[in-house]
C-alpha positions as CSV (number, residue, x, y, z in Angstrom):
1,X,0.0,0.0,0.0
2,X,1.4,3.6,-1.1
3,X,2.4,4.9,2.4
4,X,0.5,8.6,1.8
5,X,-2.8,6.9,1.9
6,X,-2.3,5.4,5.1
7,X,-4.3,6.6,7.8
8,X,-2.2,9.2,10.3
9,X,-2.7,7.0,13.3
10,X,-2.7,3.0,14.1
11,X,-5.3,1.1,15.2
12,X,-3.7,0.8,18.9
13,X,-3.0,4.4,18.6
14,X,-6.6,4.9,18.3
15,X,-7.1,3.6,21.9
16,X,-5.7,6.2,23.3
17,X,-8.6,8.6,22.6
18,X,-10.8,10.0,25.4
19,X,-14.5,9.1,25.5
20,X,-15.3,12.6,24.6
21,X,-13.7,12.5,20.8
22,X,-14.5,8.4,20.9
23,X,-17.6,9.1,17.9
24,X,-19.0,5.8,18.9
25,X,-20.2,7.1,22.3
26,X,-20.7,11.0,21.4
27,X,-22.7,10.5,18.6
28,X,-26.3,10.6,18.3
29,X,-26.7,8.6,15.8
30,X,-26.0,5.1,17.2
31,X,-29.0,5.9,19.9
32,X,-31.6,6.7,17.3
33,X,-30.3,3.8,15.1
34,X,-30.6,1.4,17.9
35,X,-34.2,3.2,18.7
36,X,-35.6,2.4,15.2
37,X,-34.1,-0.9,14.8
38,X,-36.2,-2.0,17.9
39,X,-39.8,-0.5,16.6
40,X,-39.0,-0.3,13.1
41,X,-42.2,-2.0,10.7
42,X,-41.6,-4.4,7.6
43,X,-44.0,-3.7,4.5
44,X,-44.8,-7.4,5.1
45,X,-46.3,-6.9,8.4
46,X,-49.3,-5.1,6.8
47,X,-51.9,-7.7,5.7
48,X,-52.3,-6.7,2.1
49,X,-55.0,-9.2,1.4
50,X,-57.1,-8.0,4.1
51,X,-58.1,-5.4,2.1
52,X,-61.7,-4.3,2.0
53,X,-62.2,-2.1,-0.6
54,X,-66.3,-0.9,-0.4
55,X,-64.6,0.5,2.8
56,X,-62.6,3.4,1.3
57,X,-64.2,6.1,-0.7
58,X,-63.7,7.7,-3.4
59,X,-62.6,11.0,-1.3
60,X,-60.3,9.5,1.1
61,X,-58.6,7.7,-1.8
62,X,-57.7,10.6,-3.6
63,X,-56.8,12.0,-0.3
64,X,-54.2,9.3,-0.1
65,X,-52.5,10.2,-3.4
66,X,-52.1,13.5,-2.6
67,X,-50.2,12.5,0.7
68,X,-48.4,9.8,-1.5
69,X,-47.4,12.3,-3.9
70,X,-46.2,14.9,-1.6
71,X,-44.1,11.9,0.4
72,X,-41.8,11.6,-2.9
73,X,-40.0,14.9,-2.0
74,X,-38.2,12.5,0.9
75,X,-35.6,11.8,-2.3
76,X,-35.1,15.7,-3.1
77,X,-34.9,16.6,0.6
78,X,-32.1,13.8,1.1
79,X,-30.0,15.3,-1.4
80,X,-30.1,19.0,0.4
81,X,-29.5,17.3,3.4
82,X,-26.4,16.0,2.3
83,X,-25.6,19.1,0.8
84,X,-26.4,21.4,3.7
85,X,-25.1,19.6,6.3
86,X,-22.3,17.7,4.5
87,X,-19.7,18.9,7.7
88,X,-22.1,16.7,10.4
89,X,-20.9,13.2,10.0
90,X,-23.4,12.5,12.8
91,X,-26.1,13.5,11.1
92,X,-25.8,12.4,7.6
93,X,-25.1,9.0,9.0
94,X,-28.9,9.4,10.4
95,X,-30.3,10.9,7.7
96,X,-29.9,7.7,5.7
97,X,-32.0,5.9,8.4
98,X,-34.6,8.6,7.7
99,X,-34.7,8.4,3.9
100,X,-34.6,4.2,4.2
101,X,-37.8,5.0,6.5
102,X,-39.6,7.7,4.9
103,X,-39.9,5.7,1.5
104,X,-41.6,3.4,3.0
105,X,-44.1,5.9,3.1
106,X,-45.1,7.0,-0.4
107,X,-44.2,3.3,-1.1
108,X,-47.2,1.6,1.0
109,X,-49.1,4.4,0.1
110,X,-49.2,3.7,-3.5
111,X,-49.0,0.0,-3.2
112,X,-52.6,0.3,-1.0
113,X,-53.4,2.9,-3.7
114,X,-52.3,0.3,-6.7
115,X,-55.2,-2.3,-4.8
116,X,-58.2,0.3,-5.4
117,X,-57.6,0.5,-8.6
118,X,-55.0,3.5,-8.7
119,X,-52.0,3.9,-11.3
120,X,-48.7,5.7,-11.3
121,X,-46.6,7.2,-14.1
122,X,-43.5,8.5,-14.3
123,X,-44.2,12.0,-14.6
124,X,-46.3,11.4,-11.1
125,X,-42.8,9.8,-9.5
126,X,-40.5,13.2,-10.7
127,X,-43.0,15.8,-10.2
128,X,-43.5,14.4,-7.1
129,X,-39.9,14.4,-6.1
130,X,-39.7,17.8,-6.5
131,X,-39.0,20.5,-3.7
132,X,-38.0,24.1,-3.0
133,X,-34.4,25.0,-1.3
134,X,-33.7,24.6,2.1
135,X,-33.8,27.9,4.3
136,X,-30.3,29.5,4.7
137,X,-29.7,28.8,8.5
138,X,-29.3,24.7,9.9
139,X,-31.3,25.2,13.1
140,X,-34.8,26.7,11.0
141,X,-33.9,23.6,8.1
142,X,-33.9,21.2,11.6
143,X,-36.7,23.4,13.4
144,X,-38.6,23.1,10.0
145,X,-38.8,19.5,10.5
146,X,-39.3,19.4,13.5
147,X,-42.6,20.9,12.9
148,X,-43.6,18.8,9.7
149,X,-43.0,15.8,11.5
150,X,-44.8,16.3,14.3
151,X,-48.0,17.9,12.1
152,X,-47.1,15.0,9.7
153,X,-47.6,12.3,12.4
154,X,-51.1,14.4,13.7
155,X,-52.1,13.8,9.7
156,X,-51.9,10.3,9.4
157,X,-53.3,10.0,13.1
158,X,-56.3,11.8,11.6
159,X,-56.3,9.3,8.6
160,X,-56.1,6.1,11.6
161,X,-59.6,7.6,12.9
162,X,-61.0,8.3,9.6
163,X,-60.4,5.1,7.6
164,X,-62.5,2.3,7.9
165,X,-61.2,0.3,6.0
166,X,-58.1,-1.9,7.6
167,X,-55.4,-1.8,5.9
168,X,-54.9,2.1,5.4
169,X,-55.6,2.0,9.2
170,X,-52.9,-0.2,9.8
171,X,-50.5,1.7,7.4
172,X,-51.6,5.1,8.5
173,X,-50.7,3.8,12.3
174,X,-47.1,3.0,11.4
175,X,-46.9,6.1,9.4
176,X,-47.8,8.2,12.3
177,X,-45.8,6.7,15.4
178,X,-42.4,7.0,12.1
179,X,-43.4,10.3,11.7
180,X,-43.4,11.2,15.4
181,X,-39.9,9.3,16.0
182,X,-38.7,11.5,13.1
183,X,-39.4,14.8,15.0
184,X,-37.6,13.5,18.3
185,X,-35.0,12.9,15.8
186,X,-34.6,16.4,14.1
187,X,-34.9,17.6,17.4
188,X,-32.1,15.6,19.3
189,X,-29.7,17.2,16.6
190,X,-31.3,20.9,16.7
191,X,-30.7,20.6,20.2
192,X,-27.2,19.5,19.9
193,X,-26.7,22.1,17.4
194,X,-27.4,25.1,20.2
195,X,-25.7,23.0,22.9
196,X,-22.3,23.1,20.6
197,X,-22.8,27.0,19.2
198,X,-20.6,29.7,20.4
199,X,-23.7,32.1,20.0
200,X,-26.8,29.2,21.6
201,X,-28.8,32.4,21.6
202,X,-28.8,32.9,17.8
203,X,-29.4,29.5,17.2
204,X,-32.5,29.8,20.0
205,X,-34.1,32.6,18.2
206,X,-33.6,31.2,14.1
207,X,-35.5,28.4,15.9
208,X,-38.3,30.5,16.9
209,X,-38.6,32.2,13.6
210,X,-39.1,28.9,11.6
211,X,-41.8,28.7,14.8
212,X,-43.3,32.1,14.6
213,X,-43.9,31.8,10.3
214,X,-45.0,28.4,11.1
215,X,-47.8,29.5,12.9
216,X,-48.2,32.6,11.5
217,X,-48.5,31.3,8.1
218,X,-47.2,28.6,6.8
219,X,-48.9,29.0,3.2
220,X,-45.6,30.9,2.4
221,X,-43.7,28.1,3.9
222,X,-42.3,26.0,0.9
223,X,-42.2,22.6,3.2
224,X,-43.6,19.6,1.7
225,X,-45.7,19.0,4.8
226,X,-47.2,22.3,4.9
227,X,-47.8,22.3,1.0
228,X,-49.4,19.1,1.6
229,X,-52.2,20.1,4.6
230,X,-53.2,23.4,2.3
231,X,-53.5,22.0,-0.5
232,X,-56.1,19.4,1.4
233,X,-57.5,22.3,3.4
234,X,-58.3,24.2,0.0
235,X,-60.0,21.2,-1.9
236,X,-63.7,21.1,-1.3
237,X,-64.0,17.2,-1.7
238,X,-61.4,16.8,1.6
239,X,-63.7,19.7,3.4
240,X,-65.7,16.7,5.7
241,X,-61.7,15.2,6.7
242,X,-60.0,18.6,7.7
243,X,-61.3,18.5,11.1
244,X,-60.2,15.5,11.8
245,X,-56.8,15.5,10.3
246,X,-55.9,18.4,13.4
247,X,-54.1,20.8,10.5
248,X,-55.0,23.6,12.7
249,X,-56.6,22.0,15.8
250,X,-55.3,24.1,19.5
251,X,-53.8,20.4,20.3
252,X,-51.4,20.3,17.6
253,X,-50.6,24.2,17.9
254,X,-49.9,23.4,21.1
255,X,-47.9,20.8,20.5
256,X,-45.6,22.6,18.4
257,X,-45.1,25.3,20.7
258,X,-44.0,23.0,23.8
259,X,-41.6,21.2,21.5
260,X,-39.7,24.2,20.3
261,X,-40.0,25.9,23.7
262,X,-38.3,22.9,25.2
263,X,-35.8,23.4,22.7
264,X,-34.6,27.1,23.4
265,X,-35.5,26.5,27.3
266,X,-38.3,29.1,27.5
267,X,-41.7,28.3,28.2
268,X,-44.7,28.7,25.0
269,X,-48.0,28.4,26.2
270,X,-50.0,30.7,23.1
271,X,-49.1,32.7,20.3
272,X,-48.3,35.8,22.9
273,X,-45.3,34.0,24.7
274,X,-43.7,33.3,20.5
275,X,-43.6,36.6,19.4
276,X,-42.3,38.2,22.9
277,X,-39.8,35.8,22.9
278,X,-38.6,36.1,19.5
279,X,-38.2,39.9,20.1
280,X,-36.2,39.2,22.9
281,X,-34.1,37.0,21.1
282,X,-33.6,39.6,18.6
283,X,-32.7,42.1,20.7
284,X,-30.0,40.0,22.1
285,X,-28.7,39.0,18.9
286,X,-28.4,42.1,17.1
287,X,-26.9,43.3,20.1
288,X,-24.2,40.4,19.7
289,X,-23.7,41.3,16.0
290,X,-23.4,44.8,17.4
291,X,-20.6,44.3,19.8
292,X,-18.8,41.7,17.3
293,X,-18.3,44.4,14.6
294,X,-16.8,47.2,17.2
């Protein structure tokens, strides 16, 4: 072997490295890997030829391709993942666990789809795949997610309690508990991310912006997930669903402000407590821009 592609240090040499640099126990990767292994679903497991399709409407099934088709952008969003974040070897290494998981969704989707009768083209597979740039700053692309997981996972809860028929339920149950493991996911690394920043308070308030527009409204955020719930809020023949699928239920809302307010360590109870503390956090980080420039 050419001697100047060895690697700089031995294996025995590698021994000598503390716990804290040892990647094997700092990273959090290996916990989340080790999380989904234990829980994770087979496409197998769902009993296809239970299927019952008098059970399914015409409405919820096209409801279900429009969440199949809006699951496709999982390929797009792995790419600018990789791109974004290309400097976190912890993350990338779980962000391959998350795009093995997340096609599973469209996939099951369309193959329940395929067995009332639906088809699929190519041009359904690449317009599908499409998606919009991430936003400039890491911790509002992880807070983004965040967010679209957890409202992601309140969806396909909504689609449990709707369906009657049993084998959308039984897919739409796996789909939600994925979902929800997702956000705790996106969120151990957002948190990580202000734990390791010189400035935690800058990352704290880009975290509460992606928050505050979230909330605000999230028609002009280009997410997949929020693309998907409005363009199901806005169609007339998914009007009897929308209640039920918790888009913009006070639970959910809720929800979303107690995750990210565990995240920057302040406390979220309505709309009010958001936008004070994203002032705040402006305040304090213009006035660190302020003093770094004099």
């Amino acid at each position: 072997m050419n001697n100047e592609f060895r690697a700089s240090a031995t294996p025995v040499e590698y021994h000598a490295l503390s716990m804290s640099d040892d990647i094997m126990e700092t990273s959090i990767y290996y916990r989340l890997f080790d999380e989904a292994e234990r829980v994770r679903w087979k496409m197998s497991d769902i009993h296809w030829e239970a299927i019952e399709r008098k059970k399914a409407p015409r409405s919820l099934v096209n409801l279900v391709r429009v969440a199949a088709f809006f699951e496709l952008t999982t390929w797009s969003a792995t790419n600018m993942f990789f791109q974004t974040f290309t400097d976190d070897i912890d993350f990338t290494q779980w962000v391959t666990v998350w795009l093995y998981e997340e096609t599973k969704h469209p996939q099951a989707l369309m193959r329940w789809l395929k067995l009332m009768g639906q088809s699929f083209d190519e041009t359904f597979m690449t317009e599908g795949r499409k998606a919009h740039p991430f936003v400039e700053s890491k911790m509002s692309t992880l807070t983004l997610n965040i967010l679209s997981e957890i409202q992601a996972s309140a969806l396909y809860l909504g689609i449990f309690k709707i369906a009657e028929e049993p084998v959308l339920k039984a897919i739409a149950k796996r789909l939600s508990a994925d979902e929800a493991r997702h956000a705790s996911g996106f969120y151990s690394y957002a948190k990580k991310y202000i734990e390791n920043a010189e400035q935690p308070d800058v990352e704290r308030w880009q975290a509460l912006k992606a928050l505050y527009f979230w909330l605000a409204d999230n028609r002009k955020v280009k997410h997949p997930v929020a693309m998907l719930s409005h363009t199901v809020m806005d169609a007339d023949e998914f009007k009897e669903f929308v209640p039920q699928l918790g888009f913009e239920s006070d639970a959910l809302l809720a929800r979303l402000r107690q995750m990210i307010g565990n995240l920057i360590g302040r406390p979220l109870n309505n709309d009010r407590d958001v936008t004070e503390t994203l002032r705040e956090f402006y305040g304090g980080t213009r006035n660190q821009r302020h003093k770094s420039l004099t």
